[in-house]
C-alpha positions in Angstrom: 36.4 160.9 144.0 35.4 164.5 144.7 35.3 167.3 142.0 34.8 170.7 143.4 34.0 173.0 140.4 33.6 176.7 141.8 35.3 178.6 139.2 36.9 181.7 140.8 34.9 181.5 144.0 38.3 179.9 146.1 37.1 180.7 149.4 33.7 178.9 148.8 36.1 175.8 147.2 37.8 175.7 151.0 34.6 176.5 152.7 32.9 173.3 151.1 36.6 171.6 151.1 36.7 172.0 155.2 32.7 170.8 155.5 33.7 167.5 153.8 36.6 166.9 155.5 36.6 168.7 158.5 37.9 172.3 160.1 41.2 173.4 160.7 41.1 173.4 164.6 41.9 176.8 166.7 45.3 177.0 167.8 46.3 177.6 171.3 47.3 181.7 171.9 50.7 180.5 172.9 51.6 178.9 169.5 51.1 182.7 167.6 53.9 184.0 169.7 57.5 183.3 169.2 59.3 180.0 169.3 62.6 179.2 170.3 64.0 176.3 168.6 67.7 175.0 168.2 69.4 171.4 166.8 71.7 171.8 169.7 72.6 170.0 172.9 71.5 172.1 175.7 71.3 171.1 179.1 69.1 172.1 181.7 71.6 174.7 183.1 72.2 176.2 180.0 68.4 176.4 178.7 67.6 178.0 181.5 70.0 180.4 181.5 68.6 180.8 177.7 65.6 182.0 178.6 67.2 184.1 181.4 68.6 186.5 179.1 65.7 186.6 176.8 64.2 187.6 179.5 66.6 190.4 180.5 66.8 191.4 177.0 63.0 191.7 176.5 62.4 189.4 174.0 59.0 187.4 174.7 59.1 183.9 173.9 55.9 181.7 174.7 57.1 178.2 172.9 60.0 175.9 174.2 61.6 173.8 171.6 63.6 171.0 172.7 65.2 169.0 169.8 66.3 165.3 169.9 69.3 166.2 172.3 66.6 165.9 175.3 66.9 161.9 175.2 69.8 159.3 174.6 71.2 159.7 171.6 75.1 157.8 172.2 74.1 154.7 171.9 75.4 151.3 170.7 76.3 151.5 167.0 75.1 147.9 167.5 71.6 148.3 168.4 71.6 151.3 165.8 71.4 155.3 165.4 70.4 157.6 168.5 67.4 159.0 166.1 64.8 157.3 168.1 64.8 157.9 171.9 62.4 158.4 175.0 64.4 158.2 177.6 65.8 162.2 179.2 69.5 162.4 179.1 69.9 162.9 182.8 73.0 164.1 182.6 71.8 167.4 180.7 68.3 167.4 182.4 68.8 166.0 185.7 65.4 166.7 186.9 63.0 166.9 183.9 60.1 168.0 185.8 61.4 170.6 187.6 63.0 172.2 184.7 59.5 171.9 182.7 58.0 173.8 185.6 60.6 176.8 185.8 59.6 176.6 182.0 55.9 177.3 182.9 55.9 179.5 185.4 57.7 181.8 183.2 55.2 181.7 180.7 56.4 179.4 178.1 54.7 176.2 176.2 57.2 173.1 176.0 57.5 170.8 172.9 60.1 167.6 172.6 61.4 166.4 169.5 60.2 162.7 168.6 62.0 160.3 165.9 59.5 157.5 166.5 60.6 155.4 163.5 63.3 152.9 165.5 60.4 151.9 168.0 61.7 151.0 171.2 64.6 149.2 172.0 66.1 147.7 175.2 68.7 150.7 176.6 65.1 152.9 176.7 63.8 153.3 180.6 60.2 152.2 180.2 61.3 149.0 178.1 60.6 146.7 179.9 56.9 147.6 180.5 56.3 148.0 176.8 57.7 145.0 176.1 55.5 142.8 178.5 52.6 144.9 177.8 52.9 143.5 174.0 54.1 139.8 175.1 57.6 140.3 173.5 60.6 138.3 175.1 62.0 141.4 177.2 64.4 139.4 179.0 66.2 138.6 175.4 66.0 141.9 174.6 63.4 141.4 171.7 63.0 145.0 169.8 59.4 146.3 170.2 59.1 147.2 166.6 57.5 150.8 165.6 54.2 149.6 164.1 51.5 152.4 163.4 48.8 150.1 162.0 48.6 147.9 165.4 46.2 149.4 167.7 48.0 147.5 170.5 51.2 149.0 169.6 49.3 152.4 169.7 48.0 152.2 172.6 51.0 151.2 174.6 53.2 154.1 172.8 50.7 156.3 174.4 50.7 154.5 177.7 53.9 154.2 178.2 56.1 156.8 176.3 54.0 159.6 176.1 51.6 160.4 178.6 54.0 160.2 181.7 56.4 162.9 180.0 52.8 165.3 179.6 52.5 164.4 183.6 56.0 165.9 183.9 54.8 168.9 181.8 55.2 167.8 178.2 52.5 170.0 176.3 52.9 168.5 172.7 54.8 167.0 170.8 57.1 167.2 167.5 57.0 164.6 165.4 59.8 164.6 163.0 61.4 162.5 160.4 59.3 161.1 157.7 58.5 157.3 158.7 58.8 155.5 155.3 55.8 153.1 154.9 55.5 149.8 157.3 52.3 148.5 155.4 51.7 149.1 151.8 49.7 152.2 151.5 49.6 153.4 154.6 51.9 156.5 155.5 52.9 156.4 159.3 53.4 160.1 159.2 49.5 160.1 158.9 48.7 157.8 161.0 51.0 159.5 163.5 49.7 162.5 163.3 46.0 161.3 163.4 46.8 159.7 166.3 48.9 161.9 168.4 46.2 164.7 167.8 43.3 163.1 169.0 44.9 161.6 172.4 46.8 165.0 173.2 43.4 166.6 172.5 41.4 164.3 174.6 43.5 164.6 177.8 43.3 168.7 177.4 41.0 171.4 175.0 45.0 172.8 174.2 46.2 170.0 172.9 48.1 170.5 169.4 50.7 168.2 167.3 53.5 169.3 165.3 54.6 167.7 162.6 54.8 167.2 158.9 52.2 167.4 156.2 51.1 164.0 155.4 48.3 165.2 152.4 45.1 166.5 152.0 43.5 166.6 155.1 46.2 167.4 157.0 45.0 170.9 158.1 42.8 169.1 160.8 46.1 168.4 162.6 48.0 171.5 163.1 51.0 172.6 163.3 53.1 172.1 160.1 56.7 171.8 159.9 58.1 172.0 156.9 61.7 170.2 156.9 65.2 171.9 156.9 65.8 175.0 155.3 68.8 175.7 153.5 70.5 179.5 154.6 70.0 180.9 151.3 67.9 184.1 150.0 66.8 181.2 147.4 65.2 179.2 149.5 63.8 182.3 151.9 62.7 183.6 148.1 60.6 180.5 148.4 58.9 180.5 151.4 56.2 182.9 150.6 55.1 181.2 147.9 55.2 178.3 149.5 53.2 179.6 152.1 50.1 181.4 150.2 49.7 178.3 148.0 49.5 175.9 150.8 45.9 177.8 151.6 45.0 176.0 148.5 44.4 172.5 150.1 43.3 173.9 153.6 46.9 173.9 155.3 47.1 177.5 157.2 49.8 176.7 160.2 52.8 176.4 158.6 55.9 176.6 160.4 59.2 177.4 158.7 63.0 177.1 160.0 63.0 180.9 160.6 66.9 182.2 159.6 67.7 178.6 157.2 68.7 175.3 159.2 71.3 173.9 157.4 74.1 174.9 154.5 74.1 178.1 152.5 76.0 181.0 154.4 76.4 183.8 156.6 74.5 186.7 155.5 73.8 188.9 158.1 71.5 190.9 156.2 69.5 187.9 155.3 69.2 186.8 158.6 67.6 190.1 159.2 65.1 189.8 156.3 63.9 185.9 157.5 63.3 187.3 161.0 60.7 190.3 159.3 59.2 187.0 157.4 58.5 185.0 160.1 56.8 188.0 162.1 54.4 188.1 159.1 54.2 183.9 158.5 51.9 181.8 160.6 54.2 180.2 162.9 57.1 182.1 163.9 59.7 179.7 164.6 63.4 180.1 165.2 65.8 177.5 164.1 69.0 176.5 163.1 71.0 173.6 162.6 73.5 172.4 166.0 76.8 174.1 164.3 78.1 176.8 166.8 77.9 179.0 164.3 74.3 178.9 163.5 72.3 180.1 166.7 70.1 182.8 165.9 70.0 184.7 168.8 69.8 188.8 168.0 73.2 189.9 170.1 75.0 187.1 167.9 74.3 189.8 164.8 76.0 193.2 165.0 74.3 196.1 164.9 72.0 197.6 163.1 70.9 194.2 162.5 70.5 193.0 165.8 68.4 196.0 167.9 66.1 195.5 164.2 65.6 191.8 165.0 64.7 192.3 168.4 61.9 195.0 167.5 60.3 192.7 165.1 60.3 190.0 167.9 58.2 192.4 170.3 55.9 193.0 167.4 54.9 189.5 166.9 53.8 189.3 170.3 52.0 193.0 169.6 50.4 191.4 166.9 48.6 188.7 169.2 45.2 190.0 169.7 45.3 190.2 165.9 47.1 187.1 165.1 44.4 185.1 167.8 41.4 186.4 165.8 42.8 185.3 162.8 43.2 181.7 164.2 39.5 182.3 165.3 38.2 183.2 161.8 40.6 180.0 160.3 39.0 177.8 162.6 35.2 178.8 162.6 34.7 181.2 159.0 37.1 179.0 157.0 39.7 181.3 156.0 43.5 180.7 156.7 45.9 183.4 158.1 47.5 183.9 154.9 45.8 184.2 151.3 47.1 184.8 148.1 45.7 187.9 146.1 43.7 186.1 144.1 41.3 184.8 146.9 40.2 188.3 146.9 41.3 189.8 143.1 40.0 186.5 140.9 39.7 188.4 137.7 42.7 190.2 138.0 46.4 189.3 136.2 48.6 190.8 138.6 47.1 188.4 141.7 48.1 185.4 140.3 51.5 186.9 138.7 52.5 188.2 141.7 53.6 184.7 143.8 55.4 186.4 147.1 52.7 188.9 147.5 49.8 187.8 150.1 46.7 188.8 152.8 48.0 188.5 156.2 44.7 187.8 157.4 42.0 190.5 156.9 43.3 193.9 157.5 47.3 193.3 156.6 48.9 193.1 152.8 52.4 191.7 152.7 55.2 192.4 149.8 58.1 190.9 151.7 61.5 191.8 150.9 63.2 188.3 149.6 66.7 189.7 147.4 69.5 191.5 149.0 69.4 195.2 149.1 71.0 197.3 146.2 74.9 198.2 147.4 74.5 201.6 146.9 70.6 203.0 147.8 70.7 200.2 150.7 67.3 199.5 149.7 65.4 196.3 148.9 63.6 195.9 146.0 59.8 194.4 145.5 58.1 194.5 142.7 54.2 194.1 143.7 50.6 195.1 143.0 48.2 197.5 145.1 44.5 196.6 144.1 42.5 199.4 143.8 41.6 202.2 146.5 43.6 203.6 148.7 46.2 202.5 150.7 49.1 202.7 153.7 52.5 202.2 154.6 51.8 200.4 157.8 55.3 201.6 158.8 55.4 205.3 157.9 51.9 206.0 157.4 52.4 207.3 154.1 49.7 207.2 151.4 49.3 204.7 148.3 46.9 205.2 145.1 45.8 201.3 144.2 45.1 200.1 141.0 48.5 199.9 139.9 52.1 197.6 139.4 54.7 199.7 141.6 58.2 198.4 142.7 58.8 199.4 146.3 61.9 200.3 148.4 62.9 199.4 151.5 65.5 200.4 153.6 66.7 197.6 156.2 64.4 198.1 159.0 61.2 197.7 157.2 59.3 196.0 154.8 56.4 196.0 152.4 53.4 196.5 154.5 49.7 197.9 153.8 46.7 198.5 155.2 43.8 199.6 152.9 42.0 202.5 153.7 38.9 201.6 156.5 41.4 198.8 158.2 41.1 198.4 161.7 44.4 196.9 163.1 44.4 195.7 166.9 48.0 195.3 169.0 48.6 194.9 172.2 49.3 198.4 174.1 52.4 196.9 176.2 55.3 197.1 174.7 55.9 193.4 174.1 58.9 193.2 176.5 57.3 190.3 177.9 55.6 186.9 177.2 52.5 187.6 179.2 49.6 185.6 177.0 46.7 187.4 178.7 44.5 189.7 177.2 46.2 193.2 177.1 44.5 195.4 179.6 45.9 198.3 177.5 44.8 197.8 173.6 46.4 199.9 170.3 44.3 200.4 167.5 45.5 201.7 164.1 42.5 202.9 162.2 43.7 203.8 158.4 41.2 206.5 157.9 40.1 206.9 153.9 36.8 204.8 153.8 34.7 203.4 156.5 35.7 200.2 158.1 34.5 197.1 160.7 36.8 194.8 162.6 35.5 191.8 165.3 38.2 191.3 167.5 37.7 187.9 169.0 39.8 186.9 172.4 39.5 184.0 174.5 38.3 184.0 177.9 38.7 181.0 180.4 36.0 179.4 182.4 35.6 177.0 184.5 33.3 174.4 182.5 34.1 174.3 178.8 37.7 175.5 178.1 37.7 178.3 176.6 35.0 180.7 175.4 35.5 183.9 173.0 34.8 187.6 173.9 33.5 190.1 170.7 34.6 193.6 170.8 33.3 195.3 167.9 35.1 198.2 166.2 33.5 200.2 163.4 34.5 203.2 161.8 32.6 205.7 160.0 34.6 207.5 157.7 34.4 211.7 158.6 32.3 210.9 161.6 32.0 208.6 164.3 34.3 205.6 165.9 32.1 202.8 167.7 33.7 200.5 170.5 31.5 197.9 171.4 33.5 195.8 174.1 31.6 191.9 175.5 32.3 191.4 178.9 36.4 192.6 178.9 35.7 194.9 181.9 37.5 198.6 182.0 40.5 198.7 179.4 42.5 201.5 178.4 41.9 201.8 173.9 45.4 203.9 172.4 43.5 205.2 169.1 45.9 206.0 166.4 43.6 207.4 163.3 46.2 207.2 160.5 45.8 209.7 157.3 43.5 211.8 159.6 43.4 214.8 162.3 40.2 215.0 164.7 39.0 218.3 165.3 35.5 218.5 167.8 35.8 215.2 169.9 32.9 214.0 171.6 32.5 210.9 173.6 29.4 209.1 174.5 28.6 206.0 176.4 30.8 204.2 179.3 33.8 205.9 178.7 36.0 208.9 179.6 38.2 210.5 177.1 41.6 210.6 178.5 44.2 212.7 176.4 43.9 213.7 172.6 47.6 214.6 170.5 49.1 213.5 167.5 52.4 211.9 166.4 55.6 212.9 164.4 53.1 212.1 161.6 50.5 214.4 162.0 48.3 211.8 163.0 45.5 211.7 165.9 45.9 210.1 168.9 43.3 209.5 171.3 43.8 207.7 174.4 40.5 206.2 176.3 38.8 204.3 179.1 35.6 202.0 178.7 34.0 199.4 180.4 30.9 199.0 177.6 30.0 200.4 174.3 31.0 204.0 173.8 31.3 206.0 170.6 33.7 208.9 169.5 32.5 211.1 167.1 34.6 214.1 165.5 35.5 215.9 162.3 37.9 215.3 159.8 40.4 216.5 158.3 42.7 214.6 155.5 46.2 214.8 157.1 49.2 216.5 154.9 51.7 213.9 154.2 53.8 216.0 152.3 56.3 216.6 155.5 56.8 212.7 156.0 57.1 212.1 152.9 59.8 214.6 152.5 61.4 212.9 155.8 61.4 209.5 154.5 63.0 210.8 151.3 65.7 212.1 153.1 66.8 209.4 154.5 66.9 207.6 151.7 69.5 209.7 150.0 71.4 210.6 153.6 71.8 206.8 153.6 73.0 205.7 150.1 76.4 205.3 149.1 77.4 207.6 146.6 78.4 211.3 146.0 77.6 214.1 147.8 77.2 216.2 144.9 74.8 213.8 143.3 72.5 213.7 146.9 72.7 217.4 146.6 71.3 217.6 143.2 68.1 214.8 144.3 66.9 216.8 147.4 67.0 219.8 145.3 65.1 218.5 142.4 62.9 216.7 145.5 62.2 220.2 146.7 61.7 221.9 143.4 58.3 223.5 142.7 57.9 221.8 139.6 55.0 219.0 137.8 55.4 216.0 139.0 56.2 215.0 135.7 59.5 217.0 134.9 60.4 216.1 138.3 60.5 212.6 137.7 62.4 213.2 134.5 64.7 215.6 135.9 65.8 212.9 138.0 65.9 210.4 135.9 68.5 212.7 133.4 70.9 213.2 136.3 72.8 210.0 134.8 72.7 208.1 138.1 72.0 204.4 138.6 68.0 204.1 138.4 68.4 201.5 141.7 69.1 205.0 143.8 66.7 207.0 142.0 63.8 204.7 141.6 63.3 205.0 145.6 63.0 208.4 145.7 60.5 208.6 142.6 58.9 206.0 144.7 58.0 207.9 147.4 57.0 211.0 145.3 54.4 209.3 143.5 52.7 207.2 146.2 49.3 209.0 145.8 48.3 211.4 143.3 
């Protein structure tokens, strides 16, 4: 028995938590991109073509799912259920290995759904061999029974079922279904995924399992999957919680049925809202349930709903030089992707009253929108917590005073994100029309000016004797003065600066650099475009950027897109532009009689900062 007595000091808990038991391994970079994953009998003809129009509609995908559908599953009632199954369906996939290749040579990661539970009967292809190897009667058709505890059995479900589908291009595996227990006190699901991780590991550094959680300890096999998800905004209500807690035992790489599996209903706008969640979860993973009516591609949603899913795709895969030195600091300093607010605010209320609010690792706050939108503002509703300082609308750049409760709004397209003043938020530069899992030759950098600020971005580098090694690039800010760019070993790369909140008068650059263009945005904000091949630094004045024009803009379309009067919008953007306290503006607006769910946006915006 173990007591760990830390008090409020969580992240010291989980560091001494992980030296007992063990880290939470790094992830490969694929796994941080988007998944594709259906309940649904594809064939080989129609997954390609699949992936063909992802393709032509830009939407990068770097994991494969394939669900149980891959092997035999119309079998005879007599030997039992299809569940269980090793053998490809060669009437869907006709050649296995050549469709695994077209799958890797366009840039994608391949998984196959596992049942194990039914063992291995005699209709399965490599039968025969697995029977002999164990000394069972294969000529009478003698079951080779699923048993987890026998190291013989083990080593011949390796042998014989496993490893020749990696040969064919099997990367990892998914093992679904919870098992039930063969011996007393022993959960298969545990030993299965003990198992599987350590042989996939020891035939490649990438190696990874999928599966369920099996209890603590569980992190040191990654990735979860946390069973069918009903289509309801109750159970996405859920899924943050569920998420941030689950850093409480170690267990970082959660993967969700992204959109619901099973059950609940069509709701196009919650469809919508799980996409913008799984961009900001660990894994992001769609799924659905093998109904027709389920799939989750975009262009089955109409628009606006579909060209909005399809820009949060691209910026999951923008998000990878983030995401991938997030999995670094999980793996080495600790700390998992996402946090609840009280890792960081112990001795404050609102952190632990506040369940759907979390860190999205270090530089990223995230109040996601979980309750459909009001009918008339068309705005979603969170009630959150900013801690104190100041902070950013990652999406609009508009300022926030901390320190306080606020309920935000949120039209459609976006969601509740912030960046504290002094982040430092890495992207990839392309556009994210593409899978490509290399290190971006061209890299964004949002730097949310306010306070200074340090960011390590760590990416992976191959070589040719121990896997993979990591590359630092440090990037410091000095708040008023100076930006530092301290690349190791990544050769020339174009740096896209965006300095939110800020416009740089004077730029000077130093070191092994060139200054390429300087401008600004619709926001005001500067932009400064660079080359380096080593450590340069970028020092300027500053000035505070006015926000009061986007501010103004964002209003606006608030009230041009509600659903009511004309005469009432009339009456807000003339109160909005009223030179008047702040004060008998907000109760100006609040006396106009309206609903408070289409005023409470605008007030809102006008009191972000002070």
């Amino acid at each position: 028995l173990y007591v760990f007595g830390y008090g409020q000091d969580y992240r010291g808990a989980l560091r001494d938590f992980f030296a007992l038991t063990g880290p939470t391994p790094l992830i490969p970079r694929a796994l941080l991109g988007n998944w594709w994953s259906r309940f649904h009998k594809y064939s080989e003809t129609s997954y390609l073509a699949l992936m063909d129009r992802f393709a032509a509609e830009e939407l990068p995908f770097s994991v494969a799912v394939l669900d149980m559908d891959w092997h035999l599953v119309d079998i005879d009632p007599a030997i039992g259920n299809g569940w269980t199954g090793y053998t490809w369906n060669e009437e869907l996939f006709p050649d296995p290995a050549g469709f695994m290749a077209w799958l890797h040579q366009h840039g994608l990661r391949i998984t196959l759904n596992v049942h194990p539970a039914d063992g291995v009967r005699p209709f399965e292809s490599m039968y025969e061999q697995m029977a002999q190897e164990l000394g069972l009667d294969w000529e009478g058709g003698e079951y080779v029974v699923f048993d987890p505890t026998s190291p013989r059995f083990l080593e011949a479900y390796f042998k014989h079922l496993h490893h020749p589908k990696e040969e064919q291009g099997v990367d990892f595996w998914w093992i679904d279904w919870q098992q039930g227990q063969t011996v007393k006190g022993v959960d298969p699901l545990w030993v299965l995924n003990h198992y599987h991780y350590h042989d996939i590991q020891a035939r490649g550094p990438q190696g990874i399992t999928f599966s369920r959680y099996a209890g603590p300890g569980s992190h040191r096999y990654p990735v979860g999957f946390s069973g069918d998800s009903h289509m309801t905004w109750e159970s996405l209500d859920f899924q943050p919680y569920f998420t941030a807690t689950a850093s409480n035992i170690g267990y970082g790489w959660w993967s969700h049925d992204i959109g619901g599996h099973i059950f609940g209903y069509r709701d196009n706008e919650l469809a919508l809202r799980w996409y913008q969640l799984g961009v900001f979860s660990p894994i992001m993973r769609l799924h659905s349930s093998s109904s027709e009516f389920l799939g989750k591609e975009p262009w089955r949603y109409p628009e606006p709903y579909a060209s909005s899913m399809k820009d949060y795709l691209r910026l999951r895969h923008r998000l990878l030089p983030y995401l991938y030195t997030m999995n670094y600091r999980a793996a080495y300093q600790a700390q998992p992707l996402i946090e609840p607010l009280y890792y960081q605010h112990p001795e404050e209320e609102a952190a632990y009253e506040i369940a759907n609010q979390y860190y999205f690792g270090s530089q990223i706050m995230v109040m996601p929108l979980t309750q459909p939108r009001h009918q008339r503002s068309l705005c979603s509703r969170f009630d959150g917590w900013l801690p104190e300082g100041t902070w950013y609308d990652i999406q609009t750049g508009l300022r926030y005073s901390g320190g306080r409760r606020l309920s935000i709004y949120r039209p459609l397209e976006r969601m509740g994100l912030f960046a504290k003043a002094g982040a430092i938020l890495p992207l990839s530069g392309e556009d994210g029309t593409d899978n490509s899992l290399a290190n971006p030759s061209v890299l964004t950098i949002k730097v949310f000016t306010g306070a200074d600020g340090h960011f390590d971005l760590v990416e992976e580098a191959e070589t040719a004797t121990d896997g993979t090694a990591f590359l630092t690039t440090g990037l410091t800010f000095v708040n008023g003065k100076e930006f530092k760019l301290e690349p190791q070993g990544t050769g020339l790369r174009t740096y896209e600066l965006t300095f939110v909140g800020a416009c740089l008068t004077d730029l000077a650059l130093a070191g092994q650099g060139r200054l390429v263009e300087v401008g600004h945005n619709d926001q005001g904000d500067s932009l400064v475009r660079l080359e380096a091949d080593g450590p340069v630094t970028l020092s300027f004045k500053q000035l505070k950027r006015d926000s009061q024009q986007v501010r103004l803009e964002v209003i606006f379309s608030y009230i041009e897109q509600a659903q009511m009067e004309n005469q009432a919008k009339d009456q807000i953007w003339a109160l909005v532009k009223k030179d008047m306290p702040l004060a008998y503006k907000m109760l100006e607006l609040q006396g106009l009689g309206l609903e408070p769910e289409v005023i409470e946006p605008v007030i809102e915006l006008l009191v972000t900062e002070p």
